[in-house]
CHARMM-style PDB file with segment names, atoms N, HN, CA, C and O in Angstrom:
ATOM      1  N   UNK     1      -4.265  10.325 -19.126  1.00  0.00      PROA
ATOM      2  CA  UNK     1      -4.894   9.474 -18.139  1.00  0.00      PROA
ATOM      3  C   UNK     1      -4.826   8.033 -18.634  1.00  0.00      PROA
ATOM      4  O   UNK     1      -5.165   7.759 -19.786  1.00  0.00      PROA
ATOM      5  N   UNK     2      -4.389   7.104 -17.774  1.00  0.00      PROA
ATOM      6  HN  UNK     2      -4.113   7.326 -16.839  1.00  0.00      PROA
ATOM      7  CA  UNK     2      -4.209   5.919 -17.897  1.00  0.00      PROA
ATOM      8  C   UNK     2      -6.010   5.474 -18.564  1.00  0.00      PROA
ATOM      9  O   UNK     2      -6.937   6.188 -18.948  1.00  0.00      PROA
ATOM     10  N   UNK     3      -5.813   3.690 -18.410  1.00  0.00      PROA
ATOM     11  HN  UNK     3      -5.060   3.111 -18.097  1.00  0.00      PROA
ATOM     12  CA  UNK     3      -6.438   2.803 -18.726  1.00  0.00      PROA
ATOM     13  C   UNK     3      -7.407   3.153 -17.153  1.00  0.00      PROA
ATOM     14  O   UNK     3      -6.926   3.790 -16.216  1.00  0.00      PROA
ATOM     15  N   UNK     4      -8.640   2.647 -17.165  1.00  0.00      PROA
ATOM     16  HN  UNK     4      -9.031   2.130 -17.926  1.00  0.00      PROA
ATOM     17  CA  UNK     4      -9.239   2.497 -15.600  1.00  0.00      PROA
ATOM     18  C   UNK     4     -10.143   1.115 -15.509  1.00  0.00      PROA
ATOM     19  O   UNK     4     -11.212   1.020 -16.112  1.00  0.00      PROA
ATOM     20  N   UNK     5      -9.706   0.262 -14.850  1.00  0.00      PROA
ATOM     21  HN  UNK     5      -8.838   0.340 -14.361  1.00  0.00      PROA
ATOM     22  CA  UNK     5     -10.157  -0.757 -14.895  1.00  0.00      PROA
ATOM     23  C   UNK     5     -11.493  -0.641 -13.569  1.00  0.00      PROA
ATOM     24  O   UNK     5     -11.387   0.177 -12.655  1.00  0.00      PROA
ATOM     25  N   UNK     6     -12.669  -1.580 -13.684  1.00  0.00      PROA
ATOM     26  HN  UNK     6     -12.756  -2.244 -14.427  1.00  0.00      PROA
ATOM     27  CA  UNK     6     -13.244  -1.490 -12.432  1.00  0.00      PROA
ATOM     28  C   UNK     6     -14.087  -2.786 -12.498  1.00  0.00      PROA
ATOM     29  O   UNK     6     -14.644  -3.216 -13.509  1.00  0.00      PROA
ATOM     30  N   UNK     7     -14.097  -3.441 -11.045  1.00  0.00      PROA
ATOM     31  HN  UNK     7     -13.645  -3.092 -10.224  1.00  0.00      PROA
ATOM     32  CA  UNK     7     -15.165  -4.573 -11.137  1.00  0.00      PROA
ATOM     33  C   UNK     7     -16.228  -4.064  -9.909  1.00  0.00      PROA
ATOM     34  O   UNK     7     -15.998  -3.294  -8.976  1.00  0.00      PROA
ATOM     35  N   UNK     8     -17.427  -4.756 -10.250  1.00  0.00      PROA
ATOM     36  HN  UNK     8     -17.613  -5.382 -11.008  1.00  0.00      PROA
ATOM     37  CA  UNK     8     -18.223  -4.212  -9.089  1.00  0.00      PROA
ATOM     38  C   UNK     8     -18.750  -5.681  -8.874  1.00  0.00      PROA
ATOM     39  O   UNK     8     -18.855  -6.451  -9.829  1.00  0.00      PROA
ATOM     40  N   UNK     9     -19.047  -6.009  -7.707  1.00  0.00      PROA
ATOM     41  HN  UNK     9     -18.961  -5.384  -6.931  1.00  0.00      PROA
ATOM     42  CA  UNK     9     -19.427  -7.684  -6.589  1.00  0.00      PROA
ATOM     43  C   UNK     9     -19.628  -6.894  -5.192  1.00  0.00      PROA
ATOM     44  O   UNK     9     -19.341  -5.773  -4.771  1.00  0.00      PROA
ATOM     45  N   UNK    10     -20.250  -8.018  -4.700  1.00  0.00      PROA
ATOM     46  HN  UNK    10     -20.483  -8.929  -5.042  1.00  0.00      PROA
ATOM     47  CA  UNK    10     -20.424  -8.062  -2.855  1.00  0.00      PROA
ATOM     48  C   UNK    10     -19.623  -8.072  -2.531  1.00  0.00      PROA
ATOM     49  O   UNK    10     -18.652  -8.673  -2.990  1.00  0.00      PROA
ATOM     50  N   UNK    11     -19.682  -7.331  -1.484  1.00  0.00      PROA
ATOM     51  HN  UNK    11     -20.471  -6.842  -1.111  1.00  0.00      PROA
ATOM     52  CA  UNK    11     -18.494  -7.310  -0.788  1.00  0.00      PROA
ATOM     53  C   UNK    11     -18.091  -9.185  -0.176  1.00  0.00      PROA
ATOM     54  O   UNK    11     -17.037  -9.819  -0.154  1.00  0.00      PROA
ATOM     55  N   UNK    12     -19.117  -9.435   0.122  1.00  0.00      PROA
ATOM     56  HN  UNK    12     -19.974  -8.919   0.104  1.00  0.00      PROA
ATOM     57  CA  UNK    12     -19.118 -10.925   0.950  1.00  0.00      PROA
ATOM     58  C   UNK    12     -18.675 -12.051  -0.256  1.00  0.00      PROA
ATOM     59  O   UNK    12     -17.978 -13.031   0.007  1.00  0.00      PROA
ATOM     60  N   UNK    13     -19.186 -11.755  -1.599  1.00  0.00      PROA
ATOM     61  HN  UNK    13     -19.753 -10.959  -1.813  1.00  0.00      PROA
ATOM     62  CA  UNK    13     -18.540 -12.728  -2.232  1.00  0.00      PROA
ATOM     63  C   UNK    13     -16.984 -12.985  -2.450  1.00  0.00      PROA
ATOM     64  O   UNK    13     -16.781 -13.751  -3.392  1.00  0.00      PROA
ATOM     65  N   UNK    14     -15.790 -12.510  -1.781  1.00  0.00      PROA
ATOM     66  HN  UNK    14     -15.955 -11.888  -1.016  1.00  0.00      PROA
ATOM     67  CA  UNK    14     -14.325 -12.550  -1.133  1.00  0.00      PROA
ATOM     68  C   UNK    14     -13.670 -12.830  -2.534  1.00  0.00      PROA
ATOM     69  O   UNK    14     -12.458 -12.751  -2.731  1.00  0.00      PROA
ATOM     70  N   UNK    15     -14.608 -13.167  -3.492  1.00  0.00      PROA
ATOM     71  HN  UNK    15     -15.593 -13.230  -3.332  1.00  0.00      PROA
ATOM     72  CA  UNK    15     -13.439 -13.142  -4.840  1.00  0.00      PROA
ATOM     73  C   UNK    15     -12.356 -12.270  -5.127  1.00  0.00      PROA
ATOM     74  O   UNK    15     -12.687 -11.123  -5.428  1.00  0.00      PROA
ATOM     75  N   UNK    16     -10.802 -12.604  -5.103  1.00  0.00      PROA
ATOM     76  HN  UNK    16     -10.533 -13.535  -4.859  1.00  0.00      PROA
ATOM     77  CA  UNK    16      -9.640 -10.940  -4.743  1.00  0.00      PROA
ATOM     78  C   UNK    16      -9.108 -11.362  -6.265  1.00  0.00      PROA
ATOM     79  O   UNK    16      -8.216 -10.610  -6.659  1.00  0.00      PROA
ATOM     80  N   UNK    17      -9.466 -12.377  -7.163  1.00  0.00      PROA
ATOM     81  HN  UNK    17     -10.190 -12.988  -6.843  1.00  0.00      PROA
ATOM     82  CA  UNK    17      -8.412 -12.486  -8.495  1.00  0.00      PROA
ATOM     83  C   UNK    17      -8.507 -11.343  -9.270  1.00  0.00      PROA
ATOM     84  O   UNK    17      -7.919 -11.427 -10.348  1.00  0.00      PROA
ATOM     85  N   UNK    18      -9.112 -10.227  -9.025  1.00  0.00      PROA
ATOM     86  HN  UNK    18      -9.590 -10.159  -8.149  1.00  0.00      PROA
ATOM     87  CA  UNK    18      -9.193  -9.251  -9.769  1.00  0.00      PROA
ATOM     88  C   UNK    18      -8.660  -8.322  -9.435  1.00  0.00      PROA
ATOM     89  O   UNK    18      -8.377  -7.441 -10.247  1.00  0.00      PROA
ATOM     90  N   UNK    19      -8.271  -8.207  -7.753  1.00  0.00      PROA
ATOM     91  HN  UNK    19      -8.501  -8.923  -7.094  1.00  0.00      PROA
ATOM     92  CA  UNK    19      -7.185  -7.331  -7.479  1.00  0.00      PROA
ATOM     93  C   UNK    19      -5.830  -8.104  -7.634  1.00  0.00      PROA
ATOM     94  O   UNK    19      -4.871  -7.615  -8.231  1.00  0.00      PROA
ATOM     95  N   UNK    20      -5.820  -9.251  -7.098  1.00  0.00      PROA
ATOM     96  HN  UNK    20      -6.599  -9.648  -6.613  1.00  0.00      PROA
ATOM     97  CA  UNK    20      -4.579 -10.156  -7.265  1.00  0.00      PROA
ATOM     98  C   UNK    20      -4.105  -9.624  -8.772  1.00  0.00      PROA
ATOM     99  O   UNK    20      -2.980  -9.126  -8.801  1.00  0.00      PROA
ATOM    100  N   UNK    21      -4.700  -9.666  -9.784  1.00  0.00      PROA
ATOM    101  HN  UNK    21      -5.614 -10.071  -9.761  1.00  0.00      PROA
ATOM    102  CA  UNK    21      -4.321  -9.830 -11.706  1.00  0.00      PROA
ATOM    103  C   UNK    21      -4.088  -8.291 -11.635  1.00  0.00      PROA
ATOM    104  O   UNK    21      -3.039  -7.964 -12.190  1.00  0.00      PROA
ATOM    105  N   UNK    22      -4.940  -7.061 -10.985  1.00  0.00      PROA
ATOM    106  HN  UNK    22      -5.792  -7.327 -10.534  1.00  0.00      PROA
ATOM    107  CA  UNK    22      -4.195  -5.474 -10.985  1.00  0.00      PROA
ATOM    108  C   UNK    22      -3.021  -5.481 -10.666  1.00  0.00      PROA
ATOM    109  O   UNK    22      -2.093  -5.273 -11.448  1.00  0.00      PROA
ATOM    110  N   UNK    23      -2.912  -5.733  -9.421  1.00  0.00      PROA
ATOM    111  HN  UNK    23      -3.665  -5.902  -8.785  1.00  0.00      PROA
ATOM    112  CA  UNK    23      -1.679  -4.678  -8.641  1.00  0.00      PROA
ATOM    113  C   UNK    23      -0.823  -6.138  -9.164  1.00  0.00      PROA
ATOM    114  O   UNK    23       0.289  -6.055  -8.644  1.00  0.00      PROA
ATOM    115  N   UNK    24      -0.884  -7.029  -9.729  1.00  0.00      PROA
ATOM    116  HN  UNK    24      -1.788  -7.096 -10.151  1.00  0.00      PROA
ATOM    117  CA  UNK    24       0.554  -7.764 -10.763  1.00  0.00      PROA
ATOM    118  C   UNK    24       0.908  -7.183 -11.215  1.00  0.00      PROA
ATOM    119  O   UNK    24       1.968  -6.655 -10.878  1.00  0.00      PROA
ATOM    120  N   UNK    25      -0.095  -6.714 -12.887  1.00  0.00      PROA
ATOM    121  HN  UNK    25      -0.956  -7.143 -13.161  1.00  0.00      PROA
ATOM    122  CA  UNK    25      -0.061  -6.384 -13.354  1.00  0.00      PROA
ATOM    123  C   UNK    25       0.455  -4.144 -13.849  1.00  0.00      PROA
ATOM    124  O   UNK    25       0.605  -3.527 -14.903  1.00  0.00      PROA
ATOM    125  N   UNK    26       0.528  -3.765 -12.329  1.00  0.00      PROA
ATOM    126  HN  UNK    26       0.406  -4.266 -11.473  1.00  0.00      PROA
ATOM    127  CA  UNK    26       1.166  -3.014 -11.632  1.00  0.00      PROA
ATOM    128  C   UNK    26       2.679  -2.902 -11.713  1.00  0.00      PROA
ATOM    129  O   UNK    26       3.097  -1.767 -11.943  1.00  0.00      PROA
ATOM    130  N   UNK    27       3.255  -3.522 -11.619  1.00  0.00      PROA
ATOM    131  HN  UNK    27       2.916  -4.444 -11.433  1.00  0.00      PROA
ATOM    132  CA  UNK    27       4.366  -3.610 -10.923  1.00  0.00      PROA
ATOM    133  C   UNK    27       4.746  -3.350  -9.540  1.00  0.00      PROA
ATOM    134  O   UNK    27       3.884  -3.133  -8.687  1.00  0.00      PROA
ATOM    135  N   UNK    28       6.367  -3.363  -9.193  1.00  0.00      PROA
ATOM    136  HN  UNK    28       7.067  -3.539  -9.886  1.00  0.00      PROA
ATOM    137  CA  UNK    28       6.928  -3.137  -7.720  1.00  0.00      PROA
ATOM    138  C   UNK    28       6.288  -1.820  -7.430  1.00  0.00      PROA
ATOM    139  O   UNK    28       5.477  -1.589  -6.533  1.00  0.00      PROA
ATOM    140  N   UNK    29       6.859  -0.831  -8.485  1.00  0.00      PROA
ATOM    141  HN  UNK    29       7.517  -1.019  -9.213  1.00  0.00      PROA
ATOM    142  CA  UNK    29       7.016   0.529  -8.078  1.00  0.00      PROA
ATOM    143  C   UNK    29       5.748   1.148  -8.057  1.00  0.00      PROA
ATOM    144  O   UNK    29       5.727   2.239  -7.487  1.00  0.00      PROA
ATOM    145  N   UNK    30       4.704   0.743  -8.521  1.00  0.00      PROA
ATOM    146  HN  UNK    30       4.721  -0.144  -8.984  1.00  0.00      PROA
ATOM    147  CA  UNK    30       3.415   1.101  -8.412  1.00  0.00      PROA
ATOM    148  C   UNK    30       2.911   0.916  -6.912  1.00  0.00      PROA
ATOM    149  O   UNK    30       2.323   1.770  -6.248  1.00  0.00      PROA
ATOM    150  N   UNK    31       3.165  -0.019  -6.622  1.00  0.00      PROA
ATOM    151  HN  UNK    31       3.643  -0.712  -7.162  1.00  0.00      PROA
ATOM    152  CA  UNK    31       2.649  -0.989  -5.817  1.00  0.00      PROA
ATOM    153  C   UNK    31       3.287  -0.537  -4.333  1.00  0.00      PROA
ATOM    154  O   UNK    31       2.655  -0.506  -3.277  1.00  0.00      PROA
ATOM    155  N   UNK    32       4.922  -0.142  -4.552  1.00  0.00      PROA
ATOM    156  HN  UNK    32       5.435  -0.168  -5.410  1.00  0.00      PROA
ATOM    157  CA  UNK    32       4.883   0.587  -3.076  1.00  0.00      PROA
ATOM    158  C   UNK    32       4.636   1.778  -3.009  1.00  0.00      PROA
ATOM    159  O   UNK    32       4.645   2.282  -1.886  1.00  0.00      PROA
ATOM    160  N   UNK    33       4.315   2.681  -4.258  1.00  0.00      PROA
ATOM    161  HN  UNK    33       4.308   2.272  -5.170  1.00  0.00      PROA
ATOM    162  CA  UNK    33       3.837   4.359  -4.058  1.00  0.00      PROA
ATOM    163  C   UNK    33       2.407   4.008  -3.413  1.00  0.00      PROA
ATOM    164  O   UNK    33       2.009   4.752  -2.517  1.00  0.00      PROA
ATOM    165  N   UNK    34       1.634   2.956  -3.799  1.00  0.00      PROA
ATOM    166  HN  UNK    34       1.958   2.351  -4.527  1.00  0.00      PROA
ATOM    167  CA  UNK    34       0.349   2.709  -3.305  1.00  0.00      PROA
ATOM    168  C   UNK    34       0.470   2.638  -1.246  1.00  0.00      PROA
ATOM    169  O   UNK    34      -0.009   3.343  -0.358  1.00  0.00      PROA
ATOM    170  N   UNK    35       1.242   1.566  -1.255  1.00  0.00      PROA
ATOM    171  HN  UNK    35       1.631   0.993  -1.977  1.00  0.00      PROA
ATOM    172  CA  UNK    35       1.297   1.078   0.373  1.00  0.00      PROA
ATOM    173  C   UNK    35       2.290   2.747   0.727  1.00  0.00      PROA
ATOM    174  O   UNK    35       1.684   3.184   1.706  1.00  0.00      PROA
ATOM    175  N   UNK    36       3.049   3.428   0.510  1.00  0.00      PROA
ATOM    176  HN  UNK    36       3.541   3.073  -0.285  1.00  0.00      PROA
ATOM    177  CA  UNK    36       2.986   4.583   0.824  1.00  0.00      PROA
ATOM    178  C   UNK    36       2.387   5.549   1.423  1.00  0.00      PROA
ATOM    179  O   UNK    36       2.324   6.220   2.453  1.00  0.00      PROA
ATOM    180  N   UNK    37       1.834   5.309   0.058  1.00  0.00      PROA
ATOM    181  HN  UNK    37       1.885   4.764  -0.778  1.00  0.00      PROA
ATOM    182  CA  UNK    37       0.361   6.637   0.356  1.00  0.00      PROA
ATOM    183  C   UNK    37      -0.819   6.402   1.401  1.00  0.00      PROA
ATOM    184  O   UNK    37      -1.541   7.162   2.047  1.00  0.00      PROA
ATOM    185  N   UNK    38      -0.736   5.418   1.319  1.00  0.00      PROA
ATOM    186  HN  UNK    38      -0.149   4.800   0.794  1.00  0.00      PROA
ATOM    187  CA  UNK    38      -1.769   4.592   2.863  1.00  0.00      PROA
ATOM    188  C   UNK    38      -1.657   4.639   3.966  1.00  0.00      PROA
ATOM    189  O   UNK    38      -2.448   4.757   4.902  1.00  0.00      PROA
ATOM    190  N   UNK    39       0.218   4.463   3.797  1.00  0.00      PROA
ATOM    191  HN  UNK    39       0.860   4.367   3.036  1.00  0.00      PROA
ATOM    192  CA  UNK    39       0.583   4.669   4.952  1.00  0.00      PROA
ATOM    193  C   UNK    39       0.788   6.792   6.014  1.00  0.00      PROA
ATOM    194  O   UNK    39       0.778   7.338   7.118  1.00  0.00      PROA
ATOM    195  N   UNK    40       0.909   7.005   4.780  1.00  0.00      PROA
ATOM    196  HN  UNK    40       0.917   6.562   3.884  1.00  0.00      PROA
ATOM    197  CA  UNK    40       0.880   8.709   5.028  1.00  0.00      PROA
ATOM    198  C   UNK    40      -0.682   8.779   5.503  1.00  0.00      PROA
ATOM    199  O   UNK    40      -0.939   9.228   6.620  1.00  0.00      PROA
ATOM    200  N   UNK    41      -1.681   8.344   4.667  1.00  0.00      PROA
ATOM    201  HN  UNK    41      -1.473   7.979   3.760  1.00  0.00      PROA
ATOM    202  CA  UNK    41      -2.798   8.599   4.968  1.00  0.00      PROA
ATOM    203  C   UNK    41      -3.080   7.846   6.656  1.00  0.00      PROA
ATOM    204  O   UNK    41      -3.593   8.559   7.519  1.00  0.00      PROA
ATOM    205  N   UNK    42      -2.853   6.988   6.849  1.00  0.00      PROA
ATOM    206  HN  UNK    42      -2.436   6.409   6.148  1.00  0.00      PROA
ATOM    207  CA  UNK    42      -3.219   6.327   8.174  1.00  0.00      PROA
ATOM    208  C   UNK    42      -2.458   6.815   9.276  1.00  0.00      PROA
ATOM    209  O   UNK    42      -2.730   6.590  10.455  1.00  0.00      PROA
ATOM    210  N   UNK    43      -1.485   7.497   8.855  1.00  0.00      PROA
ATOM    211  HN  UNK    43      -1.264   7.680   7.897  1.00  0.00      PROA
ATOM    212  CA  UNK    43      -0.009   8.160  10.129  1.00  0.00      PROA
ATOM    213  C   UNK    43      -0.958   9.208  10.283  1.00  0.00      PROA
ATOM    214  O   UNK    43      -1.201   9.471  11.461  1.00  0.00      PROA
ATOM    215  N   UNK    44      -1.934  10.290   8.915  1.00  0.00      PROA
ATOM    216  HN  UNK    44      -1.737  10.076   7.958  1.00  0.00      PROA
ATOM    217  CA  UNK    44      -2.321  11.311   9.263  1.00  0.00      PROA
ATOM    218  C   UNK    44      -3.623  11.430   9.783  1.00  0.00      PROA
ATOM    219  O   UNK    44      -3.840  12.326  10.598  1.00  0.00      PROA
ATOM    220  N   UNK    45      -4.464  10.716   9.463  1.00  0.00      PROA
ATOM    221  HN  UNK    45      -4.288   9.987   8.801  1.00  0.00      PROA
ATOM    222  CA  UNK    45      -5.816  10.380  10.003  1.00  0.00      PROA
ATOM    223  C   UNK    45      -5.457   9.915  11.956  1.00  0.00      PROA
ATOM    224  O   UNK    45      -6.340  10.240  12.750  1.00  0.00      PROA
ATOM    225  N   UNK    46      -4.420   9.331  12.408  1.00  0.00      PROA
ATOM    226  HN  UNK    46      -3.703   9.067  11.763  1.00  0.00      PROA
ATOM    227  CA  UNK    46      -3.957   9.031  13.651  1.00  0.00      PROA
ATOM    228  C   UNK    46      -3.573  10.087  14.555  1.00  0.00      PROA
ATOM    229  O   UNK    46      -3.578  10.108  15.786  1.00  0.00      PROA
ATOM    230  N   UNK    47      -3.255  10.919  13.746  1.00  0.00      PROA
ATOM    231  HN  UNK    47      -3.251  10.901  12.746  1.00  0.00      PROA
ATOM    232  CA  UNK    47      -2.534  12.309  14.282  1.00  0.00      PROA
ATOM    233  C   UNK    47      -0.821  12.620  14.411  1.00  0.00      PROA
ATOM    234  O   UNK    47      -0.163  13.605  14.745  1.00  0.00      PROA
ATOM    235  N   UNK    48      -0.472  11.159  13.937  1.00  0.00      PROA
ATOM    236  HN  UNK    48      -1.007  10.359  13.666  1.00  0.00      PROA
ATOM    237  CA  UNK    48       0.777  10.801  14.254  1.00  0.00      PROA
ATOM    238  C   UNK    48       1.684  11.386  13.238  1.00  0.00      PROA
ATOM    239  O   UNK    48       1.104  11.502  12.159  1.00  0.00      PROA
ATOM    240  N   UNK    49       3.079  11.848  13.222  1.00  0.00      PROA
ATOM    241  HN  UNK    49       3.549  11.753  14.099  1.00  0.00      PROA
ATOM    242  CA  UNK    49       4.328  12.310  12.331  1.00  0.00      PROA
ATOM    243  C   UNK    49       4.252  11.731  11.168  1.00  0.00      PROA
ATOM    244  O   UNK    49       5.063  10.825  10.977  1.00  0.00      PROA
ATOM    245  N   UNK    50       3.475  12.000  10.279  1.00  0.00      PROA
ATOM    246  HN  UNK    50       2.816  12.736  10.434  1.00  0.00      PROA
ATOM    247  CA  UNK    50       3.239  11.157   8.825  1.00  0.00      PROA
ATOM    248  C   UNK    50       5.009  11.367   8.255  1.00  0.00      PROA
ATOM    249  O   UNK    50       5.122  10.736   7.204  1.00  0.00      PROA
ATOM    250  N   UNK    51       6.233  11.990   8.609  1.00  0.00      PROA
ATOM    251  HN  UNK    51       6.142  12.503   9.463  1.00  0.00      PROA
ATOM    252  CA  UNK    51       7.156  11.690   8.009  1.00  0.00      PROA
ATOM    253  C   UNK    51       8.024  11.213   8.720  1.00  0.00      PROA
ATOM    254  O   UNK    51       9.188  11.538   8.484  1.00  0.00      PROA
ATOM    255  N   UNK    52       7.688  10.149   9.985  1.00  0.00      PROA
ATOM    256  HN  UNK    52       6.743   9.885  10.177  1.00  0.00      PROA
ATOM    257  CA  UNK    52       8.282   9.097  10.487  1.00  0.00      PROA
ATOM    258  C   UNK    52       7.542   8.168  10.084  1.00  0.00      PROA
ATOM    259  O   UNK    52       6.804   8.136  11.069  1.00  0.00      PROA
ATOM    260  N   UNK    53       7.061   7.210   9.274  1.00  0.00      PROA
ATOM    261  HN  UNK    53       7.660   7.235   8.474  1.00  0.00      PROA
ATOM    262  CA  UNK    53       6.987   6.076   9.169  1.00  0.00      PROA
ATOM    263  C   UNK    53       8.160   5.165   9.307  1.00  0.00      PROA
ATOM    264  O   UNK    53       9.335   5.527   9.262  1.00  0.00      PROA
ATOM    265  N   UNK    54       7.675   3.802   9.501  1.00  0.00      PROA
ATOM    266  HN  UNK    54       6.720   3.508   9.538  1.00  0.00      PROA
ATOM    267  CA  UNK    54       8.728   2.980  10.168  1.00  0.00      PROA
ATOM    268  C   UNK    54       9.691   2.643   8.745  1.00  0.00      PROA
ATOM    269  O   UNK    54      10.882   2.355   8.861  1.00  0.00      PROA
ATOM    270  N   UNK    55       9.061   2.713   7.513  1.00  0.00      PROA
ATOM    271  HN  UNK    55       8.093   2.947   7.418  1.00  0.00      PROA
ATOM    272  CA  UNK    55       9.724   2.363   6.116  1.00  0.00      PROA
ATOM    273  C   UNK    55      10.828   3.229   5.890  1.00  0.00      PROA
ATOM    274  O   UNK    55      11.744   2.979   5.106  1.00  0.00      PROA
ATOM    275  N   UNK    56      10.697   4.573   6.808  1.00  0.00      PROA
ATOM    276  HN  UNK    56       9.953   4.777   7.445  1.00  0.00      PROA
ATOM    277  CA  UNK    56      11.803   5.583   6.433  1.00  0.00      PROA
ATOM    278  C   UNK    56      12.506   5.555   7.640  1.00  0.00      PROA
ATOM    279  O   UNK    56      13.432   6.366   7.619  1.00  0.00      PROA
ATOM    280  N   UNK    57      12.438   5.074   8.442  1.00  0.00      PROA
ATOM    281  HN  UNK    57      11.686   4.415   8.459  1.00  0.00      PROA
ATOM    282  CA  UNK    57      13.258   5.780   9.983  1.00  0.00      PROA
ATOM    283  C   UNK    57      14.889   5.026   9.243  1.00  0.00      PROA
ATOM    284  O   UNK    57      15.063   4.138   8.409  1.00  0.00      PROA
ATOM    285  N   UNK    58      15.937   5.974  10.107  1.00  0.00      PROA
ATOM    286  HN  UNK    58      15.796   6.696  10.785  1.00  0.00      PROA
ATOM    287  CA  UNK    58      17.052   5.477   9.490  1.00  0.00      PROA
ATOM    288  C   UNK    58      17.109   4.287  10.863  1.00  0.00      PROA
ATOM    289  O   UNK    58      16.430   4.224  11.888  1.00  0.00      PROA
ATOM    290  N   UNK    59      18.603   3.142  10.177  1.00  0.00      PROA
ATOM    291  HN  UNK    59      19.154   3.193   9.345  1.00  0.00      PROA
ATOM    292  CA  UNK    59      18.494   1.931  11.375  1.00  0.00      PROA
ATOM    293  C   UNK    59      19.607   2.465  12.507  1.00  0.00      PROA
ATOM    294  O   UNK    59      20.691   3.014  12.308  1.00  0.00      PROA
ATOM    295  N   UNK    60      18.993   2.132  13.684  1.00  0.00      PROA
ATOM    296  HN  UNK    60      18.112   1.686  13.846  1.00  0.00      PROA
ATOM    297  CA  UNK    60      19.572   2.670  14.949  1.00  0.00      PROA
ATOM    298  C   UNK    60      20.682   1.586  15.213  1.00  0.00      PROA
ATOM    299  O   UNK    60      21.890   1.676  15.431  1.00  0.00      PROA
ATOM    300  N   UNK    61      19.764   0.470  15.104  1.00  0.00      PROA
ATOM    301  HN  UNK    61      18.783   0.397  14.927  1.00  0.00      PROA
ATOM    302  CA  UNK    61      20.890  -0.756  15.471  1.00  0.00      PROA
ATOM    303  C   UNK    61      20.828  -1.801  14.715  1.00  0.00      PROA
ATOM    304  O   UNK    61      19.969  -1.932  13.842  1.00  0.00      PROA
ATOM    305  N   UNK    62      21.848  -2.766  15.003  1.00  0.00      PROA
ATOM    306  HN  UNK    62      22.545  -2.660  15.711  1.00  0.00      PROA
ATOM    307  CA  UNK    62      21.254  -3.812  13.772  1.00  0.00      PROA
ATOM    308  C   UNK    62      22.269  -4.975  14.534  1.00  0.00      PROA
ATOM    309  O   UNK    62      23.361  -4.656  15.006  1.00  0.00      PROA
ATOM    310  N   UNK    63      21.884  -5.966  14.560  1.00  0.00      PROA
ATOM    311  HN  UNK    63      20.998  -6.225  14.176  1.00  0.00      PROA
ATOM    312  CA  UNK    63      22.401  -7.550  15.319  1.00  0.00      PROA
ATOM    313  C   UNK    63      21.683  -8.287  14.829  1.00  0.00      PROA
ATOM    314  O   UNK    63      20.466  -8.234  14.652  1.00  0.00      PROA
ATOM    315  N   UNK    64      22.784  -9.383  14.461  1.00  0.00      PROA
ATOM    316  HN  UNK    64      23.773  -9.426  14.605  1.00  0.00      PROA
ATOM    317  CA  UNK    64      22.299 -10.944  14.455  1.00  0.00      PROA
ATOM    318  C   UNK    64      21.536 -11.948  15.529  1.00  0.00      PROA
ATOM    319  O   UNK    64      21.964 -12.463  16.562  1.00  0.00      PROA
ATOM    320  N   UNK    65      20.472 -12.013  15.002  1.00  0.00      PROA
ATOM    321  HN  UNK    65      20.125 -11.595  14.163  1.00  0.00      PROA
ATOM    322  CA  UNK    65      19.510 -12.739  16.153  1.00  0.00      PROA
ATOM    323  C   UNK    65      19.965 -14.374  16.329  1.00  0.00      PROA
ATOM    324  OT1 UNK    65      19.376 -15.096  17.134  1.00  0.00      PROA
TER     325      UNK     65
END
């Protein structure tokens, strides 16, 4: 088991440098298994095809705007 970092504040006091300095300190690949998993979770809580998200659909078309 990793390191576990935790801060506890109000919610209203909007200070984010402590998530900003995590998910840096994260990396890429951390960081999109995270927005991933959110996204599975929010496709499935919706009711919607959690293995169509828009990050995976293959491209149908593609043009220069």
């Amino acid at each position: 088991m990793g390191l576990i970092e935790e801060k506890y504040q109000r919610i209203t006091d909007g200070s984010r440098s402590f998530d900003i300095r995590f998910w840096q300190s994260q990396g890429d690949r951390a960081i999109f298994e995270a927005v991933t998993e959110m996204l599975h979770d929010y496709f499935f809580i919706r009711g919607k095809n959690v293995d169509e998200s828009r990050l995976q659909r293959t491209i149908e078309s593609f043009r220069k705007a």
